[in-house]
C-alpha positions, 0 to 999 in steps of 0.5 A: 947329846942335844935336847931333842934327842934326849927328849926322843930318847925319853919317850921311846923309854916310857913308851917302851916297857923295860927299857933303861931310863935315858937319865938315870945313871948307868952305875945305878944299874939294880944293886941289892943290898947284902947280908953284913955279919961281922963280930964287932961294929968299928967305932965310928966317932967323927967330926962333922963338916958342919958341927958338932961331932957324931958317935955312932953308939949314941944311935942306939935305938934307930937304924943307921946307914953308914955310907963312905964316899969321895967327891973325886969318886964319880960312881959315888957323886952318882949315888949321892942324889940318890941317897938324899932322897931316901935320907929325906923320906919319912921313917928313913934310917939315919944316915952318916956319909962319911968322906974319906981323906979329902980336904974340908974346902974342897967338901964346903964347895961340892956340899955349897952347890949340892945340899944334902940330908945328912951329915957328912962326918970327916975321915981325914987320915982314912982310919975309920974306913981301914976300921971298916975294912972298906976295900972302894968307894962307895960303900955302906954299911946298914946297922940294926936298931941295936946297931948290930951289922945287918945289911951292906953293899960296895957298889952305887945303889939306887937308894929309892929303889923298891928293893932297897926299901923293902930290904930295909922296911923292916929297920926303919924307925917311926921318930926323926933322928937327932942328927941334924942335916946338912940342909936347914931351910936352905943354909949352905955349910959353913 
């Protein structure tokens, strides 16, 4: 589609109530997130793309968002941009992206061109998904502050949408997250 359309299809859209957002991808269609039971959280102990590695129960006290994506998953690529932007909000939970079996290179080139928040934890041989009983890409788990299965969703959401920030008001910490974010005065994982 060349600009002009575009353009045109953008002010009908603002002009229009209701009408769908022309640049807002379709797989980000208003998703709620659901109620998670489960008896016992899987451990999640991972090594990160860009440091040290990352144990979920040294969480404890915050909020996590636990989110398993591939970068050959375009519903999940979608989704990415998405989630950075709630990652980077102020009183966010932490959020762990966890790539299921691709390869650290092809991850470094994706992440080089599309710094992230957060930190991407590797699941090479694809255990921690199967742990999680996770059946697609993408999906995420919401943990409590006591990291107790509270919230979850196996399709792209609109992380910025006021129904996933009104789901998760309630979760969100006041102190930052130890973890430290991909993106740090514009490095690019190494």
């Amino acid at each position: 589609m060349g600009l002009a359309p575009l353009l045109a299809l953008a002010l009908l859209c603002a002009a229009v109530p209701g009408a769908a957002d022309p640049l807002k991808p379709d797989s980000l269609k208003p998703v709620s997130l659901k109620p998670w039971t489960s008896d016992q959280i899987p451990p999640l102990a991972l090594d990160r793309l860009d440091g040290p590695p990352v144990d979920l129960a040294t969480l404890r006290g915050q909020p996590v968002v636990v989110h398993f994506f591939a970068t050959w998953c375009a519903p999940c690529i979608e989704e990415m941009a998405s989630l950075d932007a709630f990652a980077a909000s102020a009183g966010a939970p932490v959020v762990l992206a966890v790539n299921v079996g691709e390869v650290e290179a092809r991850l470094r080139t994706f992440f080089r061109t599309r710094p992230v928040a957060f930190p991407i934890l590797l699941d090479r041989d694809r255990a921690t998904m199967k742990a999680w009983k996770v059946e697609g890409l993408p999906a995420s788990f919401v943990l409590d502050r006591e990291l107790r299965p509270a919230l979850k969703t196996e399709e792209p959401l609109d992380w910025t949408s006021p129904a996933v920030t009104n789901a998760l008001a309630a979760l969100s910490p006041q102190a930052a997250s130890p973890v430290q974010p991909m993106r740090d005065k514009g490095e690019t994982p190494r």
